[in-house]
N, C-alpha and C positions, 0 to 999 in steps of 0.2 A: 771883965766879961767880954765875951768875943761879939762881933758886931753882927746886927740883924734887922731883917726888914720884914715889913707886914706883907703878906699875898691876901688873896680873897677870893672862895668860892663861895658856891649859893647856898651853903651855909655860916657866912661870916670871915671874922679877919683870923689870921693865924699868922704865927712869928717862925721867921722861917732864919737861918743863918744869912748872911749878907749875903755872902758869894755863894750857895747852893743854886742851881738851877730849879732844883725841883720848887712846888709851891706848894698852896694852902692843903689841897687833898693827900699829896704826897706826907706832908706833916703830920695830919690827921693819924691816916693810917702806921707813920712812924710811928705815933706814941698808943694805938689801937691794941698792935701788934709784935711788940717786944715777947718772942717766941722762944725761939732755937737762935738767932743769929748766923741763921742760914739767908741767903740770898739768891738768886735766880743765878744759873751759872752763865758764864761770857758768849756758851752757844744759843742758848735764849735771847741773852739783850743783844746778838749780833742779828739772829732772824727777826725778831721784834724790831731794830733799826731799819730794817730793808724793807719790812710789810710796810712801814712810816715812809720810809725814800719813795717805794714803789705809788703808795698810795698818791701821794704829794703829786707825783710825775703825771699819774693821769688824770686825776682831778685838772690838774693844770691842761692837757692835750684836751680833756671834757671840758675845758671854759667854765669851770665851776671853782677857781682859786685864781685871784692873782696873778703873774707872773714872779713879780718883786716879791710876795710872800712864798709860793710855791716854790721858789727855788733857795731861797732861805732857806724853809724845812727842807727840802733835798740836803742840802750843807749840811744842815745841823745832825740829821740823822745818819748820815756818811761816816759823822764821828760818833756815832750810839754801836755802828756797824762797826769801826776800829777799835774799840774800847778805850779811846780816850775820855768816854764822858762817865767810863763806869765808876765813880767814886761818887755820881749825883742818883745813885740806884737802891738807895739806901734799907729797901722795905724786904722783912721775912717771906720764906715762905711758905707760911703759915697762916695765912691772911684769907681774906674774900676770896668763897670759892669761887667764884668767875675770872679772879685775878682781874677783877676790874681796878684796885688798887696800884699794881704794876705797868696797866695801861695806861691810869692817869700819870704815873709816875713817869712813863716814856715822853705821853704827850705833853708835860709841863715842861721837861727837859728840853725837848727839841722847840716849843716856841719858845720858851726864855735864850736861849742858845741863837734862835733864830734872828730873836730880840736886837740880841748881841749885833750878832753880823750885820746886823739891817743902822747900825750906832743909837739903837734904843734901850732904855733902860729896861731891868729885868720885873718883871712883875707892869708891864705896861700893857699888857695885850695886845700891843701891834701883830704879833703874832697870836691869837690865841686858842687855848691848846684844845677846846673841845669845838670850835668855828670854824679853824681850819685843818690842825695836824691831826684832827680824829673823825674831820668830815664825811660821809658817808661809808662808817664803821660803829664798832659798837665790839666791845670787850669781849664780849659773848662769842664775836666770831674772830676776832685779833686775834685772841689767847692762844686758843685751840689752833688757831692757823701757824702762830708764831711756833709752838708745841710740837707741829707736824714738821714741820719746815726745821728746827732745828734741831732734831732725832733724823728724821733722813737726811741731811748732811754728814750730820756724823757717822752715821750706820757707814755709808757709802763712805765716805773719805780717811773714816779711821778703824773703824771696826773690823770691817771687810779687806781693808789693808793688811792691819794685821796679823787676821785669819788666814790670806793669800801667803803670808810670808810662812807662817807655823805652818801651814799645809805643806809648801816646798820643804820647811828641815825635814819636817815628818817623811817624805816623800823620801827624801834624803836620804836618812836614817834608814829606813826599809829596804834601801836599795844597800846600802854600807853592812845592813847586819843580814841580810836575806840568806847567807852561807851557814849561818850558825842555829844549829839544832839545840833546841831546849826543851824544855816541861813545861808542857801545859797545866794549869790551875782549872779544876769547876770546883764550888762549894771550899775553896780553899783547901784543895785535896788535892794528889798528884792526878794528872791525866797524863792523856796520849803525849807523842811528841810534836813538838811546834816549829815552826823557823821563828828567829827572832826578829826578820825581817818582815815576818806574814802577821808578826804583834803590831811593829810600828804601822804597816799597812793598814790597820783596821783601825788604827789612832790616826791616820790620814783622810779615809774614806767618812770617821765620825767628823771629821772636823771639815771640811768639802760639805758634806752634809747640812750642815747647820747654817755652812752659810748661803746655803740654796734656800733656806726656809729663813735666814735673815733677809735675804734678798726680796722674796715675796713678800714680807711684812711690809717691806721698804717702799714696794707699788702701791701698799694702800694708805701708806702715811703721804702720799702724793697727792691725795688729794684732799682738797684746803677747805676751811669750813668757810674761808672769806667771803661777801656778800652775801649772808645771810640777816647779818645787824642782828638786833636785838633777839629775837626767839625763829628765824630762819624767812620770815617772809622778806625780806630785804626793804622792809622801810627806809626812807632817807639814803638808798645810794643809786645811783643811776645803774640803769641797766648794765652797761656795758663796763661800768667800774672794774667787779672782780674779775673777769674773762681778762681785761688789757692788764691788773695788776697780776696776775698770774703768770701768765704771758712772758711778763719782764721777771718775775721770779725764775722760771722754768730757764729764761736766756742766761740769767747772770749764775746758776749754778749748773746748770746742764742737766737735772734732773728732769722729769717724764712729770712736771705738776699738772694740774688738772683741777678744774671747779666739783665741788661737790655736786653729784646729780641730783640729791634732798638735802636740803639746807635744813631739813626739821630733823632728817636723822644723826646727820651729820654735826649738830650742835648739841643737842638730846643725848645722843649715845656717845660711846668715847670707844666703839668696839675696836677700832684700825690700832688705838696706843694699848689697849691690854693686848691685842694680837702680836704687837711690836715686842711689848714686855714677854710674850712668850716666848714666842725664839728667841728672846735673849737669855731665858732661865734656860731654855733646853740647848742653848749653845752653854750654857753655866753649868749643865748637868753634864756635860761628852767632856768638859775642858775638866770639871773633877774627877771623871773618871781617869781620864788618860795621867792627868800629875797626880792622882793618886796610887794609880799602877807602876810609874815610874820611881815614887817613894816609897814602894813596898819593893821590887824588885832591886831597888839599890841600897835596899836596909843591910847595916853590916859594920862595918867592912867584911868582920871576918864570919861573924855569928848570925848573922842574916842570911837572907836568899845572895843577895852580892855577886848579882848577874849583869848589873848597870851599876857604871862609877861614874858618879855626879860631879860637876868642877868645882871644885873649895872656892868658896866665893867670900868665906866668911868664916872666922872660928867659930866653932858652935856649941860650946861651953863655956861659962863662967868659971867651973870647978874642975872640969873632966880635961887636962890638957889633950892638944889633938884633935879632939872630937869635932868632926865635921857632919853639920843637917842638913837636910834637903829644903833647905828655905824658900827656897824661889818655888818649888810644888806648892809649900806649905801656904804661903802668899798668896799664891794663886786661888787655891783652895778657901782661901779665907775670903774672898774677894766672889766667888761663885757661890757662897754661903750668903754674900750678902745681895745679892743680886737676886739669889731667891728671896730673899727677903722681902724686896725692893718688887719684884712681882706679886707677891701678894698684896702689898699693899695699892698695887696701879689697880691688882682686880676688885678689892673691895671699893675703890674709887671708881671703878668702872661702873658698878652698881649703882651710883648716886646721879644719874641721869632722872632727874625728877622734874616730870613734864618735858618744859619746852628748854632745860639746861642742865649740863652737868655743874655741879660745885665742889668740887673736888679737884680740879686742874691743876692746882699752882704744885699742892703735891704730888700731883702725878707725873709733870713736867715735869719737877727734881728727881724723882725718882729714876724714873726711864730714862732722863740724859747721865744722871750720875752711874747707870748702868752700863751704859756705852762707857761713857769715861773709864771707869774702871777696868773695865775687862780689856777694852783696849790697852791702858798701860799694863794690865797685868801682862795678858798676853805678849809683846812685847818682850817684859824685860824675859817671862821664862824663857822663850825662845830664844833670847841673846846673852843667856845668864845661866840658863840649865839645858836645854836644849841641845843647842850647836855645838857644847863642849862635853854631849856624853858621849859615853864611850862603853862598849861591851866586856865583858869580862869573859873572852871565848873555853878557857879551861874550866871554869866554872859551871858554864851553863851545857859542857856537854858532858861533865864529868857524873849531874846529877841524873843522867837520863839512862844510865845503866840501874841505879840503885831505885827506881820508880816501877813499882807492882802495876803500874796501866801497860808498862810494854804488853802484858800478855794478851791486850785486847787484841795485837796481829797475832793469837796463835788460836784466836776463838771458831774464826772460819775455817780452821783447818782440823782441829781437836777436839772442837765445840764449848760453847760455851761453860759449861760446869768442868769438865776437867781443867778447861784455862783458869777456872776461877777456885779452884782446890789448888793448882799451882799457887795462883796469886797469895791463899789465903798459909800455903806451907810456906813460900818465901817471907812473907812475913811475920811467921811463928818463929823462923831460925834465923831467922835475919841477911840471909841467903838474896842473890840477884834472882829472877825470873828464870834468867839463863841458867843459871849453876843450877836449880831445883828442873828445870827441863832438862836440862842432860842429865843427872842422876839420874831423874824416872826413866832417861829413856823415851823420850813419848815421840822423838822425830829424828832422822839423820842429824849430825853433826853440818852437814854443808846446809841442812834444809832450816835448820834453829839459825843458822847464820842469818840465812838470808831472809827470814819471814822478823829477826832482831834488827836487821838494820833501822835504826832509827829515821833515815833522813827521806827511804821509801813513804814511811807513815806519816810527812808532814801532805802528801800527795794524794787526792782521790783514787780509789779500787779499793780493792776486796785481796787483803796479802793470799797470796798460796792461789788467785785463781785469777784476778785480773788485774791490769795498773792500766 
């Protein structure tokens, strides 16, 4: 049997593994909460390390911590912030809604760790975890502040990245297919004609977009529920605690932090993470639409629209030799499926602000970061995997703009509506182009059906036959 030692909270003794850092509360809720065997992800326990560094540092500058132990905890939590100590992180999350279990879980880590450094044994309290490494805190406001803190990191350093970089292909693309006329689609029906470059344009402009309104969510995850403690009056921390630890958060990441202005709202509700999880779903909605229009326009090769050829990335059948899928769309798509998912559930957790705290947090905090995570990599690999290596299929996509019954829309201003649309409806009795059925009738000069037919006029504002 593997070796173990006794800890002790103010509920009794508990057997914890030898060399775990964690202690008696952390074991509790280990054997509480055997869930899902899901865990808080590395961007949590790296913002949760630094609220601990942070806090430690100015306790210590406030004369309210040691020196010899305050900088211990700094040490200790430096490695909670590298992920060296994440294998003592042991607990679901699925657990206490307040995640106060994950809090004690931090603070056990960093004074036993602390312990260490200081050449005392683990489970000694030289350090101890609720005296000094959680002094003037309280889970209630850690949680939510660790939550904020490490979702705006990531929004700003990976998400936003990646959206930056899919905006330029997109950008790209627009500018590389801008020459090429094609068919517009409403109701999945032929329309007018389009640039293929005025498509990718508007899958630029969605995507620019979103992350304008990811950006604003990003201001309001800036500001931190810390010094609130326990239900938002700030019992037990000194005035000036959360303003300095803030402060030093705001310096080591460069973001715009800020003290909550109601520490009763700011704990209570959880409105700034469902607003977060919003733009993420409605950045999850523009990113399926656009890999979705991308895998319908490249469906084919031959029997498809097969107006965009996607780069083989992959065979794409077990039975069908050949056969190549638009996987990396499809990926994507599966990933903004889940994301909405992942939204509903931060909003029904948003609801559970009851009184003076929400309990719903540990899951909303997985949710919301696993959102980021995801979209980011998806993002990502499409852009570097389907994106960058499509390419236009130019014969194709102008060859289908003479056989499409909308051209007649430029001969409506000129012959009016119903005759254009008695063309429309003989061309597709006989199966005949627009043009062929306008020059039999006779209904305009020869040079005048040319020029009101050019296709690449109509991807452009005016009125054919009277002004451009």
């Amino acid at each position: 049997m593997s070796a173990t030692r006794t800890e002790q909270d103010s509920m009794g003794a508990m057997t914890v593994p030898a060399d775990a850092l964690y202690g008696a509360q952390t074991a509790r809720a280990r054997d509480n909460f055997m869930i899902s065997g899901i865990g808080f992800p590395r961007p949590f326990l790296r913002a949760l390390g630094m609220v601990k560094e942070h806090a430690a540092k100015v306790n210590r500058e406030l004369g309210l911590l040691d020196e010899r132990i305050a900088l211990a905890i700094m040490d200790a939590a430096e490695e909670v912030i590298t992920g060296d100590l994440d294998d003592h992180f042991p607990l679901d999350i699925f657990q206490t809604g307040s995640g106060t279990s994950t809090n004690m879980n931090a603070n056990e880590v960093i004074a036993n760790r602390a312990c260490q450094l200081l050449g005392e044994d683990l489970g000694s309290r030289t350090v101890h975890p609720n005296d000094h490494v959680n002094y003037g805190q309280s889970s209630n406001d850690v949680i939510p502040t660790a939550m904020h803190l490490a979702a705006a990191v990531e929004i700003r350093e990976s998400l936003l990245s990646a959206l930056n970089d899919l905006s330029k292909t997109l950008g790209a693309k627009a500018r590389e297919f801008d020459d090429i006329v094609t068919i517009a689609r409403t109701h999945l029906q032929d329309a007018t004609p389009i640039r293929l470059g005025q498509i990718f344009g508007g899958y630029f402009r969605q995507v620019t977009m979103v992350a304008a309104e990811l950006d604003r969510a990003l201001d309001g995850l800036c500001e931190l529920p810390l010094g609130g403690t326990a239900v938002g009056t700030g019992l037990n921390t000194h005035p000036e605690f959360a303003q300095r630890v803030i402060a030093g958060l705001a310096e080591v990441t460069g973001l715009p932090l800020r003290e909550a202005k109601d520490h009763f709202a700011a704990q209570a509700g959880k409105e700034q993470v469902v607003a977060a999880s919003g733009a993420l779903k409605t950045t999850a909605v523009a990113l399926f639409k656009i890999a979705n229009d991308i895998r319908f326009l490249a469906s084919g090769p031959r029997c498809g629209l097969g107006e965009l050829q996607l780069p083989a990335v992959q065979p794409g059948s077990s039975i069908m030799p050949g056969k190549v899928n638009p996987v990396m769309a499809e990926s994507l798509m599966q990933v903004c499926a889940q994301v909405v998912g992942n939204d509903a559930a931060i909003t029904l957790g948003g609801l559970s602000g009851n009184f003076e705290l929400n309990v719903m947090m540990p899951m909303m905090a997985h949710n919301l970061l696993q959102s980021i995570d995801l979209l980011t990599n998806a993002v990502d690999q499409f852009d570097e995997r389907c994106l960058q290596g499509l390419t236009a299929n130019r014969e194709r996509c102008e060859g289908l703009i003479e056989e499409s019954l909308a051209m007649c829309t430029a001969l409506a201003p000129v012959i009016g509506y119903d005759r254009a649309a008695a063309i429309a409806k003989q061309a597709h009795e006989t199966g005949k182009t627009v043009r062929e059925v306008a020059l039999a009738e006779d209904v305009l000069p020869d040079y005048e059906l040319d020029r009101l037919l050019d296709p690449r006029p109509m991807t452009e504002a005016g009125i054919p036959g009277k002004t451009r």
